[in-house]
C-alpha positions as CSV (number, residue, x, y, z in Angstrom):
1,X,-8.5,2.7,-6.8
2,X,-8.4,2.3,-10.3
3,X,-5.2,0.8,-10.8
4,X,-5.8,-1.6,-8.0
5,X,-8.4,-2.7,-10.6
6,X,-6.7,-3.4,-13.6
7,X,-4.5,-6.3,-12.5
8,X,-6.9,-8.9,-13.0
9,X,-7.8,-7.4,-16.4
10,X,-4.0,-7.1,-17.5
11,X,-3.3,-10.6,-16.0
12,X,-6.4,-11.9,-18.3
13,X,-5.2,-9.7,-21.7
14,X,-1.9,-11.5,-21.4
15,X,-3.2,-14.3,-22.0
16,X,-4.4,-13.4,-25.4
17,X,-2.1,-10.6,-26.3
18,X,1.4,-9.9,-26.0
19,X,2.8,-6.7,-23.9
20,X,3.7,-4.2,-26.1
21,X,0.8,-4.4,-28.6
22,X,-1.2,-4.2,-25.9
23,X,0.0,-1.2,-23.7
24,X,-0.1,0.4,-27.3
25,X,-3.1,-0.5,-27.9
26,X,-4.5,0.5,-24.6
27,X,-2.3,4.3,-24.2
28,X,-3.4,4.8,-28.0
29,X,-6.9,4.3,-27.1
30,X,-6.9,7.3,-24.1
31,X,-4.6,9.2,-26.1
32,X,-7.7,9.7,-28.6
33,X,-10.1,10.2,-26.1
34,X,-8.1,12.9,-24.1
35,X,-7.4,14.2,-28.0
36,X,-11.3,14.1,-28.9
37,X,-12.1,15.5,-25.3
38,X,-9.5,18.7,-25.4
39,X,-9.0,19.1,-29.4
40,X,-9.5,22.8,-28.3
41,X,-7.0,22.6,-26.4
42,X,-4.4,21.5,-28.2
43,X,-4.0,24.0,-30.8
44,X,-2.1,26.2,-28.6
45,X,0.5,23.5,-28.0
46,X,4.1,25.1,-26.7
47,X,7.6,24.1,-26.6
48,X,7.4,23.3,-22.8
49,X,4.2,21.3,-23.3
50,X,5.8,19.2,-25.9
51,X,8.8,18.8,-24.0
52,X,7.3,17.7,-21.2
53,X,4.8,15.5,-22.8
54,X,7.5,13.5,-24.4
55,X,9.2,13.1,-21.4
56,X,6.4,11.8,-19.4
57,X,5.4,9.6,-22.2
58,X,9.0,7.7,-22.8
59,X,8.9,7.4,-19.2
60,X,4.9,6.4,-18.7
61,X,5.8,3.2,-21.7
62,X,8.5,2.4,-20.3
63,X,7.0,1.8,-16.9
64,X,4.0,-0.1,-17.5
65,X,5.9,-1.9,-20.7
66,X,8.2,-3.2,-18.8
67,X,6.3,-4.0,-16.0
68,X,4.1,-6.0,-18.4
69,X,6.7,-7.4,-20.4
70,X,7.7,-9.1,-16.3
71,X,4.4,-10.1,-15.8
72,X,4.7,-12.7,-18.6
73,X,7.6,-14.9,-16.9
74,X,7.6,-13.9,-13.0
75,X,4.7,-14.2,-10.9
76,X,1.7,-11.0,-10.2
77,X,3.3,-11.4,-6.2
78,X,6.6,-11.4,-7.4
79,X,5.9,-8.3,-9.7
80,X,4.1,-6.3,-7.1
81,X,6.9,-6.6,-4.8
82,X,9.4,-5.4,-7.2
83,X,7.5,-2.7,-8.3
84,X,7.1,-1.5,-4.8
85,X,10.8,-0.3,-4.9
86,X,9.9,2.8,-6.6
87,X,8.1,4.0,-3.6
88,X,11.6,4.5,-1.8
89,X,13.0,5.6,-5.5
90,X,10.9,8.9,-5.6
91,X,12.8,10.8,-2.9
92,X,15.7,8.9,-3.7
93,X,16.0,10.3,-6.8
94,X,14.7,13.5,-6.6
95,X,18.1,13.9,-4.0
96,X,20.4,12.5,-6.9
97,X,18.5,14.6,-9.6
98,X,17.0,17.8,-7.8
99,X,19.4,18.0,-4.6
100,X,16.4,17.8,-2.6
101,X,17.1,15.6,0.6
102,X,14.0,14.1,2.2
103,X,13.0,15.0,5.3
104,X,13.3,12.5,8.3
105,X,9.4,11.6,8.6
106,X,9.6,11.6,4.7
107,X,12.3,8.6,5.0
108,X,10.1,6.9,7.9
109,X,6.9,7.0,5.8
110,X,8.4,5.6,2.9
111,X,9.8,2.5,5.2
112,X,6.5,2.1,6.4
113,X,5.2,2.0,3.1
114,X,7.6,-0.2,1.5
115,X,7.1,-2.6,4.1
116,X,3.9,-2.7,4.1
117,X,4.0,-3.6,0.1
118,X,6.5,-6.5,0.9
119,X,3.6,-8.1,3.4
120,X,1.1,-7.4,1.3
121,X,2.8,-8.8,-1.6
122,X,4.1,-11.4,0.1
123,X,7.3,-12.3,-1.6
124,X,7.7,-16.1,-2.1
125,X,11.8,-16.0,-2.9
126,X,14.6,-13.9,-1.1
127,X,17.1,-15.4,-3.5
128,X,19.5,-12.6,-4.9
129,X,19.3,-14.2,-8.1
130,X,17.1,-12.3,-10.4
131,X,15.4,-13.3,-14.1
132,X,15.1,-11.3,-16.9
133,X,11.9,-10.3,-16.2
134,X,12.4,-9.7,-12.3
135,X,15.1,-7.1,-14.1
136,X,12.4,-5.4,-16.7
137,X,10.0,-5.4,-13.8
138,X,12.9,-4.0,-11.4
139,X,13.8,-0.8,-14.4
140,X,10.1,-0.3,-14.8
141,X,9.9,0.9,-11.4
142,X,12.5,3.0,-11.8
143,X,10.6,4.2,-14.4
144,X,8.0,5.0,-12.7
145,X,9.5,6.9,-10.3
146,X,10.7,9.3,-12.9
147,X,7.5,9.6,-14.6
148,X,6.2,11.2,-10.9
149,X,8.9,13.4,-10.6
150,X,8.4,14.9,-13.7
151,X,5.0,15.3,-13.4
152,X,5.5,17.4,-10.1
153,X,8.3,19.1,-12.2
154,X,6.1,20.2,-14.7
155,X,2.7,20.6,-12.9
156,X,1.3,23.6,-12.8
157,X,4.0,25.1,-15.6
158,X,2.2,23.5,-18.4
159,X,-1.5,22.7,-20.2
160,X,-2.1,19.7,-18.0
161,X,-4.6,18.6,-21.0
162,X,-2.1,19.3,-24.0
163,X,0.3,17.1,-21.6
164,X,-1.8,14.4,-21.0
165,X,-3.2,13.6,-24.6
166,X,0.2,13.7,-25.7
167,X,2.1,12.0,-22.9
168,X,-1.1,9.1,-23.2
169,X,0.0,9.0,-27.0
170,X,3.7,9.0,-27.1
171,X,3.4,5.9,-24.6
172,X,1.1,3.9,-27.0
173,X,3.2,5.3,-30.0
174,X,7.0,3.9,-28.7
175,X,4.9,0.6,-27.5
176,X,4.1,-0.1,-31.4
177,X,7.6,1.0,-32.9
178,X,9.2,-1.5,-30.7
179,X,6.8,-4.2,-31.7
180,X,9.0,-4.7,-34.7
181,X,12.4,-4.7,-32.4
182,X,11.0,-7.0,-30.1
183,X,9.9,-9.8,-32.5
184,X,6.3,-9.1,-31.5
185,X,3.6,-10.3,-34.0
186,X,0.3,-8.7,-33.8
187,X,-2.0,-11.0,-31.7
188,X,-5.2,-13.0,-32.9
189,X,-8.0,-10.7,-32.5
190,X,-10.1,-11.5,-29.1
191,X,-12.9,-9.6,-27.9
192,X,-11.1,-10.1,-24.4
193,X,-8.0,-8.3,-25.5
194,X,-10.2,-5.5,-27.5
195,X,-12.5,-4.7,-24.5
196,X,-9.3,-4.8,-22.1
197,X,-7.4,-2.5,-23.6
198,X,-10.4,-0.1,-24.9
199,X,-11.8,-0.2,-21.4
200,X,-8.1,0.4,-19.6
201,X,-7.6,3.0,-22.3
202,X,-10.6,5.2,-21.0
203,X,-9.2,4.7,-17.4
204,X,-5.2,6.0,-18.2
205,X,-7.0,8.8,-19.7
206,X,-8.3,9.3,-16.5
207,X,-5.6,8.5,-14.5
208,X,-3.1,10.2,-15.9
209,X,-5.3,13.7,-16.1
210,X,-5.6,13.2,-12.4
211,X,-2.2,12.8,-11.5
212,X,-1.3,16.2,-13.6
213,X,-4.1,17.8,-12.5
214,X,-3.4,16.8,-8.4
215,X,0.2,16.4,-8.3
216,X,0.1,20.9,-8.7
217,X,-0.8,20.9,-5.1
218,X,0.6,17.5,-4.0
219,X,4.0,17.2,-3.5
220,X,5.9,14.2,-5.3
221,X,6.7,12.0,-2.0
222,X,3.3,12.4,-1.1
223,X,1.4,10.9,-4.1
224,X,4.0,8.6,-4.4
225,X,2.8,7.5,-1.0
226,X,-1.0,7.9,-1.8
227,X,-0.2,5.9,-5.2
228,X,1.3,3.0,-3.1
229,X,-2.2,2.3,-1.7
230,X,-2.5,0.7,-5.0
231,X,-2.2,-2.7,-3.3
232,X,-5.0,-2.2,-1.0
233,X,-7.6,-1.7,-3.7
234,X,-6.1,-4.8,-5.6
235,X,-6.7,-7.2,-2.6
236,X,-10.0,-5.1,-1.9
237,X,-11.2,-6.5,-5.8
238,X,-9.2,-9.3,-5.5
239,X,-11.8,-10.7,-2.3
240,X,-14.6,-9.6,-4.7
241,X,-13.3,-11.7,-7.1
242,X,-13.1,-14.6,-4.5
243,X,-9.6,-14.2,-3.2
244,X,-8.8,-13.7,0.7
245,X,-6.2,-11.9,1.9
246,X,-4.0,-13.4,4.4
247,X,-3.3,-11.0,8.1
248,X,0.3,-10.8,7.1
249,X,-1.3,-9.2,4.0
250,X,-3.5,-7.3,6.2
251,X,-0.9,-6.3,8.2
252,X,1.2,-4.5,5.7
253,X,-1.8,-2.6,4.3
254,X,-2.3,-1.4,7.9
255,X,1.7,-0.3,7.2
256,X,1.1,1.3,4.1
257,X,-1.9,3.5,5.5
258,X,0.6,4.8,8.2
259,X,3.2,5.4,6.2
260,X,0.9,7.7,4.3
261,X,0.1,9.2,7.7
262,X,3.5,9.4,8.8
263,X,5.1,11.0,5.7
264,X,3.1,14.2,6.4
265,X,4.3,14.4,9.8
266,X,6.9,17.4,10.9
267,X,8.4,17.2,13.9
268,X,9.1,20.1,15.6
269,X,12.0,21.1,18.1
270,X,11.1,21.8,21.5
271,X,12.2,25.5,22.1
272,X,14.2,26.2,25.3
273,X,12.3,27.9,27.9
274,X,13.4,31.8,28.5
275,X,14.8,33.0,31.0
């Protein structure tokens, strides 16, 4: 619900700001609050815990950084509808990484899913011809993908609070080094871009506490499916906001619900009567 919140508060930011000081900005923001909140905590750091915080961190920057960096040349309907491809990526690569073949209702929810982001995104182009940043928006998803599979790799083997303040500030750490790298001045201060990113920096913290904290009992698939309601809760602030979703959109929000539905599903093999 949160996320689907933040596009129309990214979408304004960008306007004032550019990407990568920004996502630093804002994952260096909930880094110190998660740090302030569990500074008990952290003294026992481990090797696993750092290990997997840097992991999820590189992956968590690289995610929404690109998917930002997109957002500045390509369209928010364009964006979504790439970024809907790491819905199908999660089992995807969790059989390429972890030899883990998804199950048959597993594959069926996902297409339900996915298809259900395409309506509701409504893609306006089915050239094959892709931009620069249809490409950044296209590897962020990947991303993305990865960042959930670790996280249900490592959940439940490691602090999830050590994990999160320092997954929250690796992201906002990598964001700033690359400033340099990527020509990227520092912006003109603006409230808008100060309350933005302060305000988005208190809800990562949240999210990303969640996700480590649920994804113990939650199998990866699953929240990836649960995640991909994102959309819904965008168009459900979006109307608030004055925008009215089309029933195509409708439609594939309907599609996205039973996918969820779907992908927790087992079907069962009649047994054969005894004699």
């Amino acid at each position: 619900m949160i996320w689907g919140a933040t596009f129309l508060i990214i979408q304004l930011a960008m306007q004032h700001s550019g990407p990568l000081f920004f996502v630093g900005l804002r994952f260096l923001t909930a880094g110190l609050i998660s740090a302030v909140l569990f500074r008990r905590a952290l003294a026992g750091m481990t090797r696993q815990d750092l290990r997997a915080g840097l992991l999820i961190g590189s992956f968590l920057f690289a995610g929404y950084g690109l998917q930002t960096y997109g957002l500045q040349t390509i369209s928010s309907s364009q964006s979504a509808f790439i970024t809907a491809m790491y819905v199908p990526a999660v089992p995807l690569l969790q059989w390429l990484v972890w030899r883990r073949p998804p199950s048959f209702m597993n594959l069926v929810g996902v297409a339900l899913a996915f298809c259900g982001l395409i309506l509701l995104a409504g893609p306006t182009s089915a050239s094959l011809h892709m931009s620069l940043g249809e490409w950044a928006t296209l590897l962020g998803a990947l991303a993305v993908a990865a960042e959930i599979i670790l996280i249900g790799h490592y959940a439940g083997k490691v602090n999830l609070r050590r994990v999160t303040t320092l997954q929250l500030l690796v992201a906002g750490i990598l964001a700033w080094l690359l400033m340099p790298l990527a020509g990227e001045n520092i912006p003109a201060f603006s409230w808008v871009w100060l309350s933005a990113a302060v305000g988005l920096g208190a809800a990562s913290c949240l999210i990303q506490l969640t996700m480590n904290w649920a994804q113990k009992d939650v199998s990866p698939t699953r929240a990836t499916l649960i995640y991909a309601s994102e959309p819904i809760w965008a168009g459900i602030i979006g109307r608030i906001a004055g925008d009215r979703l089309p029933g195509v959109a409708l439609f594939g929000g309907a599609l996205i619900v039973l996918g969820v539905i779907s992908s927790e599903l087992k079907l069962r093999r009649r047994k054969k009567p005894s004699r």
